[in-house]
C-alpha positions as CSV (number, residue, x, y, z in Angstrom):
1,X,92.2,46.4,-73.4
2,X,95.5,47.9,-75.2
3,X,96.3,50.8,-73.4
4,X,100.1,49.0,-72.4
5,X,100.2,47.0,-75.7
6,X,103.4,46.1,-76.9
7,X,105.2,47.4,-73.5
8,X,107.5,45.5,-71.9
9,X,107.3,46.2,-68.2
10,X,109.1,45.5,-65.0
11,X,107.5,45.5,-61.9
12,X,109.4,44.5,-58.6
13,X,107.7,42.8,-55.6
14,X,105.2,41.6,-58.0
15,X,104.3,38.3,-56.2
16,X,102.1,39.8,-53.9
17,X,99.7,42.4,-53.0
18,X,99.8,45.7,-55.2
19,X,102.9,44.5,-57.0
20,X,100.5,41.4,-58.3
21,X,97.5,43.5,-59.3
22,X,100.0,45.5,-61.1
23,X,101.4,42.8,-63.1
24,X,98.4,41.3,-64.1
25,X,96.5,44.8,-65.5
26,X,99.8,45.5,-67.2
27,X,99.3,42.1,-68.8
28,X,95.9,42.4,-69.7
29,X,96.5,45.4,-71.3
30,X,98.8,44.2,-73.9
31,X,102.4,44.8,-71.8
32,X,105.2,42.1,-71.9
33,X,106.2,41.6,-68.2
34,X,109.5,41.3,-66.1
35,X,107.7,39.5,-62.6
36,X,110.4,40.3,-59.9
37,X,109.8,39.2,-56.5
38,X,112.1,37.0,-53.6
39,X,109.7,35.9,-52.1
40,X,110.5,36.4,-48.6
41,X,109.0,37.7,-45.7
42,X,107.8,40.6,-44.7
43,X,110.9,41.4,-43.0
44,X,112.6,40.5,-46.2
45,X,113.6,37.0,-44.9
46,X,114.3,33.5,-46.9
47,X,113.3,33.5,-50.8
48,X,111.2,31.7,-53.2
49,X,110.5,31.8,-56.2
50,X,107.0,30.6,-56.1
51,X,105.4,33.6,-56.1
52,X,106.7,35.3,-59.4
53,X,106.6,32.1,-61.0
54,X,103.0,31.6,-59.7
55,X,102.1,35.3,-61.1
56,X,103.4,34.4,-64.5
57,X,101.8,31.3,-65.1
58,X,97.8,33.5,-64.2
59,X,99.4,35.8,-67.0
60,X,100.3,33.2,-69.2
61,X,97.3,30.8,-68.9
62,X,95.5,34.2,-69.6
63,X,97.5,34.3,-73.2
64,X,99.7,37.0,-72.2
65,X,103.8,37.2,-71.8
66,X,105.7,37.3,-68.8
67,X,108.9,36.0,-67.3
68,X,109.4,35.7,-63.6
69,X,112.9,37.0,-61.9
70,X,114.0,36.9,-57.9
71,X,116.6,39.2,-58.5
72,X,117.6,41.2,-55.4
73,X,116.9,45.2,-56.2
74,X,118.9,46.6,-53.6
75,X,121.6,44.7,-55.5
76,X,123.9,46.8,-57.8
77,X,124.2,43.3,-59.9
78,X,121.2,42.2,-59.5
79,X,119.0,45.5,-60.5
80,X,121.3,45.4,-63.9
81,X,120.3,41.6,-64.3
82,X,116.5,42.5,-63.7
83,X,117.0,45.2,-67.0
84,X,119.3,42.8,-68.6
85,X,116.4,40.7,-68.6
86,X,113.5,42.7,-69.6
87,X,116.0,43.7,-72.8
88,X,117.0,39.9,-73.8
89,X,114.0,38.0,-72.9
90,X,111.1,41.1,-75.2
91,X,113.9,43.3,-77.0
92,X,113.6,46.2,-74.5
93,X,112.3,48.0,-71.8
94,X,109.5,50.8,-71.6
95,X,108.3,50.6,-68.4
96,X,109.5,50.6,-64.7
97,X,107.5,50.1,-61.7
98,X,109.4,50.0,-58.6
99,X,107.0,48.4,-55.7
100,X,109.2,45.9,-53.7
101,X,109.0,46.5,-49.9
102,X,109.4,45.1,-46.7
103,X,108.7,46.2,-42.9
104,X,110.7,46.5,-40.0
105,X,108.9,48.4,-37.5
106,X,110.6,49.2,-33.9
107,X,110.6,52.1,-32.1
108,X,113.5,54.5,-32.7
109,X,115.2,54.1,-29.1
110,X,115.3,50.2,-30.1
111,X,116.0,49.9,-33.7
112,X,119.4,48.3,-34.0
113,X,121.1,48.7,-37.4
114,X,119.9,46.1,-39.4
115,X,116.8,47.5,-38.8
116,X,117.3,50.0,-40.5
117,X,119.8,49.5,-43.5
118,X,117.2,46.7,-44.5
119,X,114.7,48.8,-44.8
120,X,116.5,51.5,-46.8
121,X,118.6,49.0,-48.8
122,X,114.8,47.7,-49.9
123,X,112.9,50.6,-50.7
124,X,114.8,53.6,-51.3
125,X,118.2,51.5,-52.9
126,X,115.8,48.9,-54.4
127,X,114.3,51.9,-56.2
128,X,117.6,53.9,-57.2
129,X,119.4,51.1,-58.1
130,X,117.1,49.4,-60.7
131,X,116.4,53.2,-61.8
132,X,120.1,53.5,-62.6
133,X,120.3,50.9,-64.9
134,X,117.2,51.1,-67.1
135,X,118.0,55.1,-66.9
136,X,121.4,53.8,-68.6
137,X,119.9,51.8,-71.3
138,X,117.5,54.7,-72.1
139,X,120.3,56.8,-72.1
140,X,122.3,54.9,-74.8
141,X,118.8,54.6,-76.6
142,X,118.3,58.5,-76.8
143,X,122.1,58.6,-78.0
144,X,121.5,56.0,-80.5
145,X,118.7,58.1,-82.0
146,X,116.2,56.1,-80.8
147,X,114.5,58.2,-78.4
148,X,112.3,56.8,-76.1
149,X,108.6,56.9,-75.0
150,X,109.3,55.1,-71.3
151,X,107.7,55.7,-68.0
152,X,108.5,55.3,-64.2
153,X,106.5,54.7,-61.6
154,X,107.5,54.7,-58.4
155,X,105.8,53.5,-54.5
156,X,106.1,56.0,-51.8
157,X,103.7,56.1,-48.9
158,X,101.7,57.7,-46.7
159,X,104.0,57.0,-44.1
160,X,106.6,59.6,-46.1
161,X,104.2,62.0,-47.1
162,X,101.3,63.3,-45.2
163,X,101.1,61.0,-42.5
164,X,104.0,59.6,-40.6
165,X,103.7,56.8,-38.3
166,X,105.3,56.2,-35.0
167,X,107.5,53.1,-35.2
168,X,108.1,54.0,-39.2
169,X,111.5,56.1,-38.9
170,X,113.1,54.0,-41.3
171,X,110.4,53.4,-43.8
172,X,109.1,56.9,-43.6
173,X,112.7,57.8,-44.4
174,X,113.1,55.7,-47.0
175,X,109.4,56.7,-48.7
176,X,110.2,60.5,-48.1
177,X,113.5,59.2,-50.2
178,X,111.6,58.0,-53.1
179,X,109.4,60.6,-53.6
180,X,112.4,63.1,-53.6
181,X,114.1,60.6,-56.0
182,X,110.8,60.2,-58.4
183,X,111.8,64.6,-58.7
184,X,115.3,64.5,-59.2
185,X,114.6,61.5,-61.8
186,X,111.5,63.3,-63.7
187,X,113.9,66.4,-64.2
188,X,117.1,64.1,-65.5
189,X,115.4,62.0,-67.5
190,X,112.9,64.1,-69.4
191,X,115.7,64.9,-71.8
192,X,115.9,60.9,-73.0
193,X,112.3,60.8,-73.6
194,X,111.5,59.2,-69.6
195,X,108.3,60.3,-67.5
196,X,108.9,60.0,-63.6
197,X,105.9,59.4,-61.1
198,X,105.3,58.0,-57.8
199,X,102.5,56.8,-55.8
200,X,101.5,56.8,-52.4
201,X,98.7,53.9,-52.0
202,X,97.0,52.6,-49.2
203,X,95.6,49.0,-49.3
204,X,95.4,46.2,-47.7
205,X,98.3,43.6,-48.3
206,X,100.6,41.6,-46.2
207,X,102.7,44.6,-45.2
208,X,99.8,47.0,-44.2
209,X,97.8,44.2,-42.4
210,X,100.9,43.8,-40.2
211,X,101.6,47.6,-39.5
212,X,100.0,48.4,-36.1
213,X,96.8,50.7,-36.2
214,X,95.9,50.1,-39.3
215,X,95.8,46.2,-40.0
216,X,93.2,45.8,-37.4
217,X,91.1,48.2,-39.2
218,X,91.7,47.3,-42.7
219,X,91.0,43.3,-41.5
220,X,87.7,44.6,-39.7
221,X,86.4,46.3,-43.2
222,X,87.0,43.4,-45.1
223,X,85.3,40.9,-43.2
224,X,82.1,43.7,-43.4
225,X,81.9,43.5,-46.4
226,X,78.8,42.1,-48.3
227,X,79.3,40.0,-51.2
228,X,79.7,42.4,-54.8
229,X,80.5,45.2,-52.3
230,X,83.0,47.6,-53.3
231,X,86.5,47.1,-51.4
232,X,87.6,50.4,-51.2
233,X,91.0,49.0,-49.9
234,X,91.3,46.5,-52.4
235,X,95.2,46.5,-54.1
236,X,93.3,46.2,-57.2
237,X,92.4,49.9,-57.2
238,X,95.6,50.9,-57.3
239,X,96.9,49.7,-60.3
240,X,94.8,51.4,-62.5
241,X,96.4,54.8,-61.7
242,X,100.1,52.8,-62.7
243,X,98.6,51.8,-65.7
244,X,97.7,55.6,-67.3
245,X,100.5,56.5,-66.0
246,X,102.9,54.1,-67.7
247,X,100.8,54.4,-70.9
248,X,101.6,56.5,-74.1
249,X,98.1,58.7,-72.9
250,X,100.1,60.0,-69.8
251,X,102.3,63.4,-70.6
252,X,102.3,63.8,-66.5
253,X,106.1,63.7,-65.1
254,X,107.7,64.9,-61.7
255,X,104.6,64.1,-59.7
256,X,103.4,62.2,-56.7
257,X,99.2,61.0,-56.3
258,X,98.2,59.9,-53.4
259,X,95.7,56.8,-53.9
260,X,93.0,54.6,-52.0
261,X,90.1,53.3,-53.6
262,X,87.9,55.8,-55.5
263,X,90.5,58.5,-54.4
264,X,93.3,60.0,-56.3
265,X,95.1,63.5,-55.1
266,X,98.1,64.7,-56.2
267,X,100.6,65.9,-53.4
268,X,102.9,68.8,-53.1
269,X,105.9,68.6,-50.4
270,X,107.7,71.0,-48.3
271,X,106.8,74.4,-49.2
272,X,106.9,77.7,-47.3
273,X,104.8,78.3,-44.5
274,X,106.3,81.7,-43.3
275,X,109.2,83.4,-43.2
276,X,110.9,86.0,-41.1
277,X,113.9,88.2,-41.5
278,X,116.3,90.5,-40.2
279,X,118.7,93.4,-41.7
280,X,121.7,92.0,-40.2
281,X,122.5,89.1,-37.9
282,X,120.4,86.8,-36.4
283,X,120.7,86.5,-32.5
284,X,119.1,83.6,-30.3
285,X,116.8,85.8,-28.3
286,X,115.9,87.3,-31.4
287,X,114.6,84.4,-33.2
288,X,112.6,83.2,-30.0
289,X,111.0,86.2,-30.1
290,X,109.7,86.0,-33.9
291,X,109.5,82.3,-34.4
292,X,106.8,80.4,-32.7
């Protein structure tokens, strides 16, 4: 398995869950690997470095090559140090896979502010921020001459997408963010030689087993299961899709796939539903009359 070899990778929240799986494919296919994870909570509390570390060690007992990093992502400094890494510790960087998450669900009429900033400082600036900086050192490869061949792959969700969930606002927001972000960033960076995705994946980790209506249900399928049954929410069916798209076989950019076991669909956002017009200036009863 070479599809990734001789790719150094950096994957954030890769301690856990879909991060993990992510990490260890990328591995076994040859990458060099940049294991970023706090280790907190899954409100983003405390830190630990146990389970990057922990993650590297199953990559390099395997005979592969990683380092582990507990970086913060949603810090300016600390997204440059997580590319600083990558470049000093394998000579560069090819691939990003922004995954780190947390949840803080609350109702919108009782979310205080830390509520939400967490959220968005974790998802949508933990994605822009580390995208900055290894969009900078592409950027001084492709004006060095050295164009790249590097892919990003971002995590959106459901929950930003096609299905919103009451007691989401802030992670919906922040998801809806990235997938706008994985555009902007496909149409920036295709000139220094960058490819731009995102995913939406359901599965069950941590994060999804504490989100209410659907933990009980993912829970309740896995303990159904017989044994060599296929999980269909297994994180491990996810990272395949990262994989092509990270590799050198992938010429996709600008898109968003939704994913969940055997499943892949590609999504398309807001688009025009209908339209209506008028010849000169629009008046209240006028609009009520035409727009439903």
């Amino acid at each position: 398995m070479t599809a990734l070899h001789g790719k150094v990778a950096v994957v954030t929240g890769a301690g856990r869950g879909i991060g993990r799986e992510h990490a260890l494919l990328f591995a076994r296919e040859g990458a060099m690997v940049v294991v970023n994870d706090r280790g907190g909570s899954n409100a983003g509390e405390g830190e630990d470095a146990s389970p990057a570390e922990q993650v590297v060690a199953e990559i390099v007992a395997a005979g592969g090559k990683a380092v582990a990093n507990t970086d913060d992502v949603a810090d300016w400094d600390g997204a440059r140090n997580l590319v600083d890494q990558a470049v000093s510790e394998f000579g560069g960087l090819d691939v990003l896979v922004n995954n780190a998450g947390i949840l803080r669900d609350t109702f919108l009429a009782s979310m205080d502010e830390q509520q939400w900033d967490a959220v968005l400082a974790v998802h949508l600036k933990g994605h822009a921020a580390v995208l900055r900086h290894a969009a900078g050192y592409w950027k001084q490869r492709s004006k060095a001459g050295e164009q790249p061949r590097a892919a990003v792959v971002n995590t959106a969700s459901a929950s930003g997408t096609t299905m919103p969930n009451a007691g989401q606002a802030n992670y919906g927001a922040a998801k809806a963010g990235i997938a706008a972000l994985t555009l902007v960033a496909a149409d920036e960076l295709a000139r220094y030689g960058v490819r731009v995705n995102a995913i939406a994946p359901i599965a069950r980790t941590r994060l999804t087993l504490a989100t209410p209506g659907m933990g009980a249900m993912l829970a309740a399928q896995a303990e159904g299961l017989a044994e060599g049954e296929f999980d269909a929410f297994s994180p491990a069916n996810i990272s395949p899709l990262v994989g092509y798209l990270a590799s050198d076989a992938c010429s996709i950019t600008g898109k968003v796939f939704a994913v969940q076991g055997g499943a892949i669909s590609e999504l398309a956002g807001w688009h025009d539903v209908k339209t209506i017009e008028t010849d000169g200036s629009w008046t209240i009863d006028d609009i009520a009359a035409r727009l439903p």
